[in-house]
C-alpha positions in Angstrom: -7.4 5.5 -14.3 -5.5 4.8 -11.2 -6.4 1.3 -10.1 -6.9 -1.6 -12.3 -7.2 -5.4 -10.7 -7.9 -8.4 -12.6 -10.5 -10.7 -11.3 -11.7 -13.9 -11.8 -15.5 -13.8 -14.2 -17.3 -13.5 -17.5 -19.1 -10.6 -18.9 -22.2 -10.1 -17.2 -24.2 -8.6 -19.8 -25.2 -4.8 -20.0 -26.4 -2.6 -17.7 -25.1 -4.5 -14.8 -25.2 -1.9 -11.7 -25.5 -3.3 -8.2 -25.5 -2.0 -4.8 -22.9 -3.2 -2.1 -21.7 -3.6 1.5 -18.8 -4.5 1.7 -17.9 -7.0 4.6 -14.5 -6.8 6.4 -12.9 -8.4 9.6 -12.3 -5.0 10.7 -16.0 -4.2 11.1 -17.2 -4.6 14.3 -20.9 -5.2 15.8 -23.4 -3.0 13.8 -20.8 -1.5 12.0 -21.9 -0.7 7.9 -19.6 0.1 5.4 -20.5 1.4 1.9 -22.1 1.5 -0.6 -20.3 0.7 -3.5 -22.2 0.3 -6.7 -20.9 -2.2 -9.5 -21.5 -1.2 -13.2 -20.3 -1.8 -16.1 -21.9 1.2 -18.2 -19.4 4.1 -18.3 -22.0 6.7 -18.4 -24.1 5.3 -15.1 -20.3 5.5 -13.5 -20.0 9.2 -14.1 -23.7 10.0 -13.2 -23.0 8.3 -10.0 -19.6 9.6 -9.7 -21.4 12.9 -10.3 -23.5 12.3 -7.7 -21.0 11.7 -4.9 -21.3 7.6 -4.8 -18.2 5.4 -4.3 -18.6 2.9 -7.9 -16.4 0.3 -8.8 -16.1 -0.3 -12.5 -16.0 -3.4 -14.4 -14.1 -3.9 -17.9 -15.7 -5.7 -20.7 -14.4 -6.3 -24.1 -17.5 -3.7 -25.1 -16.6 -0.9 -22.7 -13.0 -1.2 -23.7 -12.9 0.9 -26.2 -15.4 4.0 -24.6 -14.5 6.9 -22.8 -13.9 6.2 -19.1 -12.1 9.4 -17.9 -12.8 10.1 -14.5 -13.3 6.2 -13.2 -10.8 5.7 -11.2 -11.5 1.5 -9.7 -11.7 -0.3 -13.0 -12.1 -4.7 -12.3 -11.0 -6.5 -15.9 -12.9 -9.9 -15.7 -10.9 -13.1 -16.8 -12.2 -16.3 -17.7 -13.8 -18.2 -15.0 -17.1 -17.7 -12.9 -19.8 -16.1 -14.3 -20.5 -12.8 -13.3 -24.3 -13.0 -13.0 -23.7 -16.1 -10.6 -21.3 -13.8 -7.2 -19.9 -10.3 -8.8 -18.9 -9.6 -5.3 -16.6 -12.3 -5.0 -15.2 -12.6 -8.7 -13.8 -9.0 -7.1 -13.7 -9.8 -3.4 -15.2 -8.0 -0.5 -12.1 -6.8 0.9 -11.0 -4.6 -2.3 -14.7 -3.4 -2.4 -14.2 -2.1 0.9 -10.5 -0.6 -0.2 -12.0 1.2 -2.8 -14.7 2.2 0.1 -12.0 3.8 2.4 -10.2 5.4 -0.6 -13.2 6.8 -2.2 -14.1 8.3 2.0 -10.4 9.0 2.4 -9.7 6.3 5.0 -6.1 4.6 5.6 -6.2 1.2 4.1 -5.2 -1.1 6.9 -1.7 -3.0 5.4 -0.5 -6.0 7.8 -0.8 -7.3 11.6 2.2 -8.6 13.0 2.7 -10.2 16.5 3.6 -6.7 18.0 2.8 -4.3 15.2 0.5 -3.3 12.8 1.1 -0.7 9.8 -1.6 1.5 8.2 -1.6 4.0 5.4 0.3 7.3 6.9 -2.7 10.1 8.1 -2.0 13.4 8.7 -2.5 13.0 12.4 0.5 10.9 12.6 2.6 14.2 11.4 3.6 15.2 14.5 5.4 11.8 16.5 6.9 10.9 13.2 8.3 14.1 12.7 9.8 14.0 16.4 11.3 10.7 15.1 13.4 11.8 12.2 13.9 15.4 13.2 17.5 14.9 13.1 18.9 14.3 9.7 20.9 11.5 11.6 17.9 9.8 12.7 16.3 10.1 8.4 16.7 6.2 8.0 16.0 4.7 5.2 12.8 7.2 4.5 12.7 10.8 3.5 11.9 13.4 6.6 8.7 15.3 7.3 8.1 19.2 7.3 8.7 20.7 10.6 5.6 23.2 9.5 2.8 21.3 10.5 0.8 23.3 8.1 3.3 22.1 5.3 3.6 18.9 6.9 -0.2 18.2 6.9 -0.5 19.4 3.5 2.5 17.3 2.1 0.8 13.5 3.5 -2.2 14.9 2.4 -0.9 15.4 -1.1 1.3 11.6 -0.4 -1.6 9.9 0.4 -3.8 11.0 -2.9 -0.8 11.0 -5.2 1.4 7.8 -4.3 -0.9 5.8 -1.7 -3.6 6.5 -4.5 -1.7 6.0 -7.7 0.8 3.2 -6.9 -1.5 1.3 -3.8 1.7 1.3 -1.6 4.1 3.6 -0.1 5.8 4.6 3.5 3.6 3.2 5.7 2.9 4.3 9.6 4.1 1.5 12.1 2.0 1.0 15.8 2.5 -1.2 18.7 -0.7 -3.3 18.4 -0.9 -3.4 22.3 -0.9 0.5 23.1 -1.6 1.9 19.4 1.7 4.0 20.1 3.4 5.1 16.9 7.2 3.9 16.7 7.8 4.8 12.9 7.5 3.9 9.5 8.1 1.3 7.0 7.3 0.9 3.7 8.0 0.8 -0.3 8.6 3.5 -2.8 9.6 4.0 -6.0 13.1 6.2 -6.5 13.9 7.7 -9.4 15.6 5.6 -12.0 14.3 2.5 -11.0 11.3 0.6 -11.9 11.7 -1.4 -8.6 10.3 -0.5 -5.3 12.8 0.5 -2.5 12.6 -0.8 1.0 12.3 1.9 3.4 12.3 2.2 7.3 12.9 4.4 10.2 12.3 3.5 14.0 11.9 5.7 17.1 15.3 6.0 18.4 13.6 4.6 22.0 12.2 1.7 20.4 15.3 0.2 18.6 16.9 -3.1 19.5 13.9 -4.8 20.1 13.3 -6.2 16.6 10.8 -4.1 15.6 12.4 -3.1 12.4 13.1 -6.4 11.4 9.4 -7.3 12.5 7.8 -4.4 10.4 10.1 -5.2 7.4 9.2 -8.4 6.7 6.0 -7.5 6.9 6.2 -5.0 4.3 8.3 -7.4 2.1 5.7 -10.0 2.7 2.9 -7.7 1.2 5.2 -6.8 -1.3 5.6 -10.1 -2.5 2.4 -12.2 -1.8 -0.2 -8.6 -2.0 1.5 -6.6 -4.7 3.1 -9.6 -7.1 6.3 -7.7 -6.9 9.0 -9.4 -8.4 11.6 -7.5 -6.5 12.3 -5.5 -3.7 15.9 -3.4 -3.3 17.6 -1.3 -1.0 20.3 0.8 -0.7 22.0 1.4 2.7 24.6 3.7 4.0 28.2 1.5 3.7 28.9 2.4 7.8 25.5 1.5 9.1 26.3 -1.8 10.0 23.2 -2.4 12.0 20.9 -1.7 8.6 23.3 -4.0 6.7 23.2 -6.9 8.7 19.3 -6.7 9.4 18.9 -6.3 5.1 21.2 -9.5 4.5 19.0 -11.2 7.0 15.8 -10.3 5.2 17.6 -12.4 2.4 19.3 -9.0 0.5 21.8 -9.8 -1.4 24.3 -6.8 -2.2 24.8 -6.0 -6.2 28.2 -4.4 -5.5 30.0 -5.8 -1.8 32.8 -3.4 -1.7 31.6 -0.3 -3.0 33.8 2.3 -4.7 35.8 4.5 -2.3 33.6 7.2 -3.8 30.4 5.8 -3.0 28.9 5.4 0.2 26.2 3.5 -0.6 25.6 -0.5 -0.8 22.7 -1.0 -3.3 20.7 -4.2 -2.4 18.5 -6.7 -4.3 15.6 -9.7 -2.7 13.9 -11.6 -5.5 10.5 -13.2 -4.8 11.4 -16.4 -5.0 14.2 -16.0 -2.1 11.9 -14.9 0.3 9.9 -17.0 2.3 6.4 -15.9 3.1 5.3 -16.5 6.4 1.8 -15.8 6.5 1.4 -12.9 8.7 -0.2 -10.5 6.1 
């Protein structure tokens, strides 16, 4: 299973199996999104799975224990409000519509800022963000695309269902809000040999010294932290780019190691929860 999110309920009692439409403030007039069906019988999940619907799955202490290969959303109740009184909001309607837009293969929408706004990466996005780290100078923080396009689309095709999918974050895409213009990308992900999410980013070359990368980071950091329940964030920047050193010391980094070895070119960084305050903006 590659989601499971706790939520606040009781056990319903068996054969629950609803239908629902989810309700977001991205829907606009007339707009209908769904349906999801809630159930808590493993066997009605497949047969609806089975027959293409999008089914969100809730854990009881009695389905525990049964086969539930191929469910992929799973909702573990915890004590609180009774299920049979609001199932939809014990799991809320926005993470009905998530599992919605994953289920159709949708971006998930992340966070709004005052000038930006950053969305699960799409394979239309290959192109311009390809144009922005062409140059290995201009790599950032966050691994280059596939000049190929056929590679490249297959490669954030294969991102998108295998780290957007199994983890629920990633590089994201970052847009001007105003214009919709793509300026680069921003975003967590997991390097190997840690357990703790990396903080990665990459502007247009066009677009720098404006902020933006400060504006898009702690934006990402604040989903991190208030969305995710991430204890830490780190980061690990090049020991000459002073301009990425500076900005991650005043996201409130804190460098392990200062002065790095003279065979090391890297400064490895560290932000606990706790030492970064949320604004809001997510």
């Amino acid at each position: 299973m590659e989601n499971i999110a706790a939520v606040k309920g009781q056990k319903r009692g068996k054969n629950l199996k609803e239908k629902i439409f989810p309700k977001t403030p991205q829907a606009g007039p007339g707009d209908v999104f769904g349906p999801v069906w809630l159930t808590d019988e493993p066997k009605e999940a497949r047969s609806l799975l089975a027959s293409g619907e999008c089914v969100a799955f809730v854990l009881t202490q009695e389905n525990r224990g049964q086969d539930l290969s191929g469910i992929s959303w799973c909702f573990a109740p915890e004590e609180g409000v009774l299920w049979e009184q609001d199932p939809v909001r014990a799991i809320g309607q926005e993470e009905l519509y998530r599992v919605w837009q994953r289920r159709k293969g949708l971006p998930w929408h992340i966070a709004d800022t005052k000038r930006l706004s950053l969305r699960e990466t799409v394979e239309e996005d290959g192109a311009i963000l390809y144009e922005i780290q062409k140059d290995a100078q201009e790599a950032g923080f966050v691994e280059p695309l596939e000049a190929d396009p056929a590679v490249r689309r297959e490669k954030i095709r294969a991102y998108r269902s295998f780290v957007y999918g199994f983890y629920g974050f990633g590089i994201w895409t970052v847009f001007l809000r105003e214009s919709g213009r793509v300026i680069g990308r921003a975003g967590l992900e997991i390097q190997e040999g840690s357990e703790d999410p990396f903080l990665g980013f990459v502007i247009h070359p066009r677009e720098r010294r404006k902020g933006y990368a400060g504006e898009a980071c702690r934006a990402v950091l604040e989903y991190g932290f208030a969305q995710l329940d991430l204890p830490v964030v780190r980061a690990r920047v090049h020991r000459d780019n002073r301009a990425s050193l500076r900005l991650c010391r005043k996201l409130g980094f804190r460098a392990e190691k200062e002065a790095p070895t003279p065979d090391s070119v890297w400064v490895d960084f560290l932000l606990r929860r706790e030492d970064f305050p949320c604004s809001g903006i997510v």
